[in-house]
C-alpha positions in Angstrom: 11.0 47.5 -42.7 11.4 47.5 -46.5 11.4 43.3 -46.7 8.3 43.8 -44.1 6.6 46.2 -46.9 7.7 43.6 -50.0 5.9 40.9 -47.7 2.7 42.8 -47.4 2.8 43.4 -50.9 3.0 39.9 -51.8 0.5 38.7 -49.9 -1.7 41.6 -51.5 -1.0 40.5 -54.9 -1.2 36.8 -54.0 -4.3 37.9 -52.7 -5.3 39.8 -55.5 -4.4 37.0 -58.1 -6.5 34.1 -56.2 -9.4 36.4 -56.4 -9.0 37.1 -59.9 -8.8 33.1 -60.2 -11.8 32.7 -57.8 -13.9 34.6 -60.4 -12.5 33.1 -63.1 -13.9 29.7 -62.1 -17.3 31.1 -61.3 -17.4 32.7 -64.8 -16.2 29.4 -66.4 -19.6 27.9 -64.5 -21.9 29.9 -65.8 -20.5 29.8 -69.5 -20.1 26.3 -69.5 -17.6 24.8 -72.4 -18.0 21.2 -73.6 -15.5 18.1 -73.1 -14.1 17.0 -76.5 -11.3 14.5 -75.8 -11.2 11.0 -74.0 -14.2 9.4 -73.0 -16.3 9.4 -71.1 -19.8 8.1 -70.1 -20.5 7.9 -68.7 -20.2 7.5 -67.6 -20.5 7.7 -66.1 -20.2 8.2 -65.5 -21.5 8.8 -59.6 -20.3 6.1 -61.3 -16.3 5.6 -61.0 -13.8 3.3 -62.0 -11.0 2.9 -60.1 -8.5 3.8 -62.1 -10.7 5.9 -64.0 -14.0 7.9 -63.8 -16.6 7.1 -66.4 -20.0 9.1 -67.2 -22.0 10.3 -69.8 -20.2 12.5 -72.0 -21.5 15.2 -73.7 -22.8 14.6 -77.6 -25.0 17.2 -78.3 -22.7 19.9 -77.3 -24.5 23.3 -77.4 -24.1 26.1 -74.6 -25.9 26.3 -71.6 -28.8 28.7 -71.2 -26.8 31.2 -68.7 -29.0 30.9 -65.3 -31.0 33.8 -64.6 -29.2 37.2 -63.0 -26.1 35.5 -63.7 -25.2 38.1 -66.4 -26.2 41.1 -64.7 -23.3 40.2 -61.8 -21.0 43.0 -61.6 -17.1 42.7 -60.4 -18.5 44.5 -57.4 -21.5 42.0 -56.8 -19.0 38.9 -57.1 -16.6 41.0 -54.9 -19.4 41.3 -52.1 -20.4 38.0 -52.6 -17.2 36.3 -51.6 -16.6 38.8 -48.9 -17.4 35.9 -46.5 -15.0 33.6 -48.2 -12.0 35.9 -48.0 -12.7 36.6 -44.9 -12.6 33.0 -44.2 -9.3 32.6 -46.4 -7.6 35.4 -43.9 -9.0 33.5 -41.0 -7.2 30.6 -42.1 -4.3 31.9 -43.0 -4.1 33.7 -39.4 -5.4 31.5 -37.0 -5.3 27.6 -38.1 -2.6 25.9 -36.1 -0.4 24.3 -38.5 1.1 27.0 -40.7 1.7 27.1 -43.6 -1.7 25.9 -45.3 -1.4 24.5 -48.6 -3.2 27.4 -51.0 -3.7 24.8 -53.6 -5.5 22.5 -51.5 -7.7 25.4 -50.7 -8.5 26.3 -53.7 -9.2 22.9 -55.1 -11.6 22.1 -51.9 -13.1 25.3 -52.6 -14.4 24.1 -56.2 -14.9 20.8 -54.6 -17.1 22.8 -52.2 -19.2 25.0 -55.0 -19.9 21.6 -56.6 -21.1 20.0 -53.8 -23.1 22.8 -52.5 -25.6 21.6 -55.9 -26.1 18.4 -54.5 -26.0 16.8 -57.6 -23.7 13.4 -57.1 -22.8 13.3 -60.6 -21.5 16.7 -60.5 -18.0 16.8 -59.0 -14.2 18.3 -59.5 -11.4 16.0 -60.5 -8.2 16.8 -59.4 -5.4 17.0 -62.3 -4.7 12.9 -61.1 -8.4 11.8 -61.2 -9.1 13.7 -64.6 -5.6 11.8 -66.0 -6.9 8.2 -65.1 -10.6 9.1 -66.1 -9.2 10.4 -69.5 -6.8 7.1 -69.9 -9.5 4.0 -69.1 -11.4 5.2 -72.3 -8.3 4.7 -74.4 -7.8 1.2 -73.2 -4.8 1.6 -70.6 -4.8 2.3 -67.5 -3.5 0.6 -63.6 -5.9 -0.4 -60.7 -7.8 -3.3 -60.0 -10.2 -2.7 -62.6 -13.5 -2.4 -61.5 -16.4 0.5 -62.3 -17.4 1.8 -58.7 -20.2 4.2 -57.5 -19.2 7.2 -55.4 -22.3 8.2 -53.9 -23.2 6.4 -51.4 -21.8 6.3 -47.7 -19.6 3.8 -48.7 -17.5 3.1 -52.1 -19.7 0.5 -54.0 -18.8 -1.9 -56.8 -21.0 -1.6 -59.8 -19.4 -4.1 -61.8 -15.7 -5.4 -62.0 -14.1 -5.3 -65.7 -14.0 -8.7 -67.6 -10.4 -10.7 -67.0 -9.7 -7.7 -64.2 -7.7 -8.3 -61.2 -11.1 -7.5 -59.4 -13.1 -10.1 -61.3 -10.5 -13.0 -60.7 -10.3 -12.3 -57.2 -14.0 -12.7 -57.0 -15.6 -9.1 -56.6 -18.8 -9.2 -57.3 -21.4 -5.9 -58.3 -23.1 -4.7 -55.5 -19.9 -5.5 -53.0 -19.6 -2.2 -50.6 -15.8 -2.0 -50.1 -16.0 -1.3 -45.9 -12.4 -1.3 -44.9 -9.2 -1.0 -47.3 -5.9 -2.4 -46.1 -7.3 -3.3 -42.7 -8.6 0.3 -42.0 -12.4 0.9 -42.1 -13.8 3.3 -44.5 -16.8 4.7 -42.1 -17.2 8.2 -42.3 -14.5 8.5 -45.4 -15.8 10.2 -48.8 -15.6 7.2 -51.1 -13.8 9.3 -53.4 -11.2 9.4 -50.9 -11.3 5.3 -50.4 -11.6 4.7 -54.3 -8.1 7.4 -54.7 -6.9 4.5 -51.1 -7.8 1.6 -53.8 -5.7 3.2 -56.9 -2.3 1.9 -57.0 0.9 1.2 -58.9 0.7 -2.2 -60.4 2.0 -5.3 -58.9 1.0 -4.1 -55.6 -1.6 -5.6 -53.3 -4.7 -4.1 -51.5 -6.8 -6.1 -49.3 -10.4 -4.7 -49.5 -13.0 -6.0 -46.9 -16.3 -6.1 -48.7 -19.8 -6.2 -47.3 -22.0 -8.8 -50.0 -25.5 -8.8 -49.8 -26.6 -12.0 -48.6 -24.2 -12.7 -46.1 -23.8 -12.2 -42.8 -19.9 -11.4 -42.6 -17.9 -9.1 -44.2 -15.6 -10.9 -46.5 -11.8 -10.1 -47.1 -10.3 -10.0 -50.7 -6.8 -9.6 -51.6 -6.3 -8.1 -55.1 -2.6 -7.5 -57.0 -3.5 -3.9 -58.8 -1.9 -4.4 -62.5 -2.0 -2.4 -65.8 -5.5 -2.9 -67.3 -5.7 -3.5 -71.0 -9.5 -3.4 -71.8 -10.9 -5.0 -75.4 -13.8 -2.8 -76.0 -15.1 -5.8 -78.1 -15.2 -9.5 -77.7 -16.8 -11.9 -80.4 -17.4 -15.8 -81.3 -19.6 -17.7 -82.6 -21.8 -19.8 -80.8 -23.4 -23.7 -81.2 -26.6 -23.7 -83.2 -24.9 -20.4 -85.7 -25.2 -18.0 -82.7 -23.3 -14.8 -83.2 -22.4 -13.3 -79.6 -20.9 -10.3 -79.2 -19.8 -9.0 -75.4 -19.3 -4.7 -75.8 -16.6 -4.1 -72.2 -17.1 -0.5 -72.8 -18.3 2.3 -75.0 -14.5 4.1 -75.7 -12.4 5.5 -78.1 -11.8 2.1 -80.2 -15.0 0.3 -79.7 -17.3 1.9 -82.9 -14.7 0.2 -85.3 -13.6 -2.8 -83.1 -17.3 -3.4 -83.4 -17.8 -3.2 -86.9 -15.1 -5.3 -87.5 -16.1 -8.1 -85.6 -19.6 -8.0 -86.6 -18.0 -8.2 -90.2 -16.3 -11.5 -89.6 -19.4 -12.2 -87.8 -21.9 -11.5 -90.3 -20.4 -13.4 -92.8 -20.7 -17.1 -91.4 -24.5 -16.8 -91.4 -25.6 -16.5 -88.4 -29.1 -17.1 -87.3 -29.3 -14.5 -84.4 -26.6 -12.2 -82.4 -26.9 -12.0 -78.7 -25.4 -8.6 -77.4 -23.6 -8.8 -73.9 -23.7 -5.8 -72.0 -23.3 -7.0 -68.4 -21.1 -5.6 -66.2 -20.8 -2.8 -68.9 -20.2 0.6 -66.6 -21.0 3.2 -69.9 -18.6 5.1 -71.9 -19.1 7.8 -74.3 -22.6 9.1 -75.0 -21.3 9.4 -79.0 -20.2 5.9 -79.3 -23.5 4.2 -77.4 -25.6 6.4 -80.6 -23.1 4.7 -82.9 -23.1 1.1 -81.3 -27.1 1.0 -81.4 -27.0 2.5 -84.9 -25.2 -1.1 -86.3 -28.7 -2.9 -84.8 -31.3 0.0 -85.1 -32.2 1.0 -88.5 -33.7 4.6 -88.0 -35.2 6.4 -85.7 -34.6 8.4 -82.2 -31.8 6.7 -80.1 -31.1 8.7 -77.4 -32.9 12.0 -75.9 -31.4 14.9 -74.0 -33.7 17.2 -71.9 -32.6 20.0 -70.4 -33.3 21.9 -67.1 -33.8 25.6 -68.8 -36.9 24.9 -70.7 -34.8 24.3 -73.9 -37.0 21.6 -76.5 -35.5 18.2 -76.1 -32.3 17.4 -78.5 -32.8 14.1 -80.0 -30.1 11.9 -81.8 -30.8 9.9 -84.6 -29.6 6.4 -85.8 -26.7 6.9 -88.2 -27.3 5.2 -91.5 -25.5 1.8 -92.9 -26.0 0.1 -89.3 -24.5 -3.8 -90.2 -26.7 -6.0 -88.2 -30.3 -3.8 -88.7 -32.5 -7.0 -89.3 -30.6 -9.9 -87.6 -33.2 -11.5 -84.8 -31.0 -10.4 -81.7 -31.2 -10.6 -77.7 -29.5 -8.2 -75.3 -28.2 -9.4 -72.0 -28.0 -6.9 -69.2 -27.5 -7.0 -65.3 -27.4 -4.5 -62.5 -23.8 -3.3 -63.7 -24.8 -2.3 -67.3 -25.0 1.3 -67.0 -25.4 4.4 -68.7 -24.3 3.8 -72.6 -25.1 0.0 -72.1 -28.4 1.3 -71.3 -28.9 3.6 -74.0 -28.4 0.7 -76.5 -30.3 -1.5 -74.2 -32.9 0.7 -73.8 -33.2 1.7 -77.7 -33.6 -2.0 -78.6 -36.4 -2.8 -76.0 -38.2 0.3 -77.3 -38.3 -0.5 -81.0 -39.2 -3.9 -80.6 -35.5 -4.8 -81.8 -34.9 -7.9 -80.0 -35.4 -8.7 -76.3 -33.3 -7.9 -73.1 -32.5 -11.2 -70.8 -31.0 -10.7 -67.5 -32.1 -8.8 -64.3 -32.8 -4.9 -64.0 -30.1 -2.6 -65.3 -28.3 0.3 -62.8 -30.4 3.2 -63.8 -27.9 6.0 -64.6 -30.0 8.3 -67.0 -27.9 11.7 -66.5 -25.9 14.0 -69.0 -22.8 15.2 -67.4 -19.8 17.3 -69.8 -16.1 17.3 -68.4 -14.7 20.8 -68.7 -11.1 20.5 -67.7 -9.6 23.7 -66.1 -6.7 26.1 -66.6 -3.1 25.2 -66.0 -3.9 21.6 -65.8 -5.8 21.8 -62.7 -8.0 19.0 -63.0 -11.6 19.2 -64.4 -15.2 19.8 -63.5 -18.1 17.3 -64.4 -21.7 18.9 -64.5 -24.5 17.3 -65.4 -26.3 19.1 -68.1 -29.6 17.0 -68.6 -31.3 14.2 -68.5 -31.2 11.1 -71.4 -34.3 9.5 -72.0 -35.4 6.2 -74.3 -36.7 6.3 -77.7 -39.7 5.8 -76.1 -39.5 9.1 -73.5 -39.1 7.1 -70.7 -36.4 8.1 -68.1 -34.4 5.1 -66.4 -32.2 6.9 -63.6 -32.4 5.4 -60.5 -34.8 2.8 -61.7 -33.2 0.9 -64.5 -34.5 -1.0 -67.5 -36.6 -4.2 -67.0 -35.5 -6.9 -69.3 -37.8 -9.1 -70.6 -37.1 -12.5 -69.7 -36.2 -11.9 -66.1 -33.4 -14.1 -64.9 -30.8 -14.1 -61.6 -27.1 -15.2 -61.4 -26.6 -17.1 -58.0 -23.3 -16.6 -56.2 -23.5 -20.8 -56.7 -23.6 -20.1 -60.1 -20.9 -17.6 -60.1 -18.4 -21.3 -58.0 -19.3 -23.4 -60.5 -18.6 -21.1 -63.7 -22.4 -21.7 -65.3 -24.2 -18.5 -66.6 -27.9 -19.3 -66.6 -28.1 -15.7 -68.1 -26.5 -16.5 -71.2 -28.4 -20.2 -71.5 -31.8 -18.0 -71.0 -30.6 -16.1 -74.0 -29.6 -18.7 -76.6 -32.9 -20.3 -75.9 -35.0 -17.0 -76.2 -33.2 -16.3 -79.5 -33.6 -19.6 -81.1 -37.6 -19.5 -80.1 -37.2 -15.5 -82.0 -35.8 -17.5 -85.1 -38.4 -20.6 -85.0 
């Protein structure tokens, strides 16, 4: 009878406690905290890499405007408000055949749940392993296949492998819908679920069967996952004193990898720079204000605008920008997202050189990472919109470039990039 009692009291107090947490996590919604450490852009961040989860980050930080009748909501409202959850919860715990459930899981399905219920698809709740590998891409590090993905869609999607990846020598190409992993189809799985069926230890092998647009039959390709290492810069110079610069993402290093190569750059004369964003899945929203400051000399990079009525927060170019006057050419395709458009999108609108390639992702959304108590993962909400110099908004429509050219998958076998030869010749008409 006693041990019966010390039961029942446990299960009160457990009770009591997840409650407590429950409430907790709501409060921690409406007071919204900001994300200072890793990356992210965001990245991108829908967007995911596997191995990692980038999005915009946040760079304007300042508190949300608490949503309306949110602060008049009494312990007592919130208690009668979740009466139909822990009346659920007990249903569970009393009737669901295989006993015992996991709590955690609950819980963690539950935020999953809350999130979802917004129908945002850039707002969503990373478990404690998601938030690790989203938090460790941005520093340079991390294991997969390497490729930035988008989770949104009925199936996982490849936005655009990550230069000298596994992915990209095995031949995955942006736009490839992964359709079966290891065999097993992915219809009707969460492609959050088949990205997590993707991650891996490195040095071991996943088959993914991709649907490519353009041909009639699913194509199989076998990938070795291994540690990623990714240069956030890559520089040379070119024939006819071209500077090119390739940015692989907007992370922790890449504001003073870039101004060290534009350094060595800068001083050999060139006549022009061509910027390479291709296939460049975002980053931090901080760093793509920084990377567009070294080629725009003042004025309004970036735009935020909120959903509360707030005025629109603007960031500004940051003075001392290296290559401000330098005739220059941007290259973007349909995997240059988020940051990569931000610095694309910038330079288009101030006349600062001209974008060559074919019509960009279109992620134009704000999202912070707040992670959680106790290591329990982290929420990503989106906050606001980002808009061009210019006011324009890009999400789900993309920038245009301006010399309009496509990469053929005959291209792509014989190793030519019609891209980058539309770009040296635009530039060196720019400098005549």
């Amino acid at each position: 009878m006693g041990a019966k009692n010390d039961k029942n009291i446990l299960e009160v107090l457990v009770k009591k406690f997840l409650q407590i947490f429950v409430i907790v996590i709501l409060s921690l919604f409406l007071l919204v905290g900001t994300f200072a450490g890793g990356y992210i852009a965001g990245h991108m961040t829908g967007q995911s890499v596997l191995g990692q989860v980038p999005v915009i980050g946040q760079m304007l930080p300042k508190p949300l405007a608490t949503p309306q009748g949110a602060t008049s909501a009494t312990p007592e409202d919130l208690n009668t408000l979740f009466k139909p959850f822990w009346e659920t919860w007990n249903l569970v715990h009393t009737q669901f055949v295989d006993q015992p459930v996991d709590d955690l899981a609950l819980m963690r399905g539950a935020i999953s749940g809350m999130l979802g219920a917004l129908g945002d698809q850039h707002t969503s709740y990373m478990d404690p392993s998601q938030f690790k590998q989203a938090n460790s891409s941005l520093s340079g590090e991390y294991e997969g296949i390497g490729a930035y993905v988008d989770t949104t869609g009925e199936f996982l999607k490849v936005i655009s492998p990550i230069s000298q990846s596994p992915a990209e020598k095995a031949g995955v190409k942006s736009g490839d819908v992964i359709i079966a992993i290891d065999g097993v189809s992915m219809a009707g799985i969460q492609p959050e679920l088949a990205r997590q069926k993707v991650l891996g230890p490195a040095g071991s092998v996943v088959t993914l069967t991709m649907q490519r647009e353009g041909q009639d039959k699913p194509i199989d390709i076998k990938i070795t996952r291994a540690k990623i290492t990714i240069a956030s810069v890559e520089s040379k110079m070119l024939e006819n004193d071209i500077a090119y610069v390739k940015l692989n993402t907007f992370g922790d290093s890449t504001t003073s990898e870039l101004v060290a190569q534009l350094k060595d750059l800068l001083a050999k004369n060139p006549k022009g720079l061509i910027l390479d964003l291709r296939n460049n899945g975002g980053g931090y929203l901080q760093t793509a204000v920084e990377v567009a400051s070294q080629f725009i000399k003042e004025g309004v990079i970036v735009s935020e605008k909120y959903g509360d009525g707030r005025p629109v927060d603007s960031a500004k170019a940051i003075a001392g920008g290296l290559a401000t006057d330098i005739p220059m050419v941007v290259l973007v395709n349909e995997g240059a997202a988020s940051a990569s458009e931000i610095v694309a999108g910038a330079v288009q609108d101030y006349d600062r050189g001209k974008l060559v390639g074919v019509t960009t992702y279109g992620k134009g959304s704000v999202q912070i990472w707040t992670p959680l108590s106790d290591e329990q993962g982290a929420v990503r909400i989106t906050i606001a919109k980002w808009l061009t110099p210019k006011n324009r908004t890009i999400h789900k429509i993309g920038l245009t470039p301006d010399v309009v050219v496509e990469m053929t998958e005959e291209d792509y076998k014989a190793n030519r990039d019609p891209q980058l030869d539309a770009a040296v010749k635009t530039l060196l008409e720019m400098v005549k």
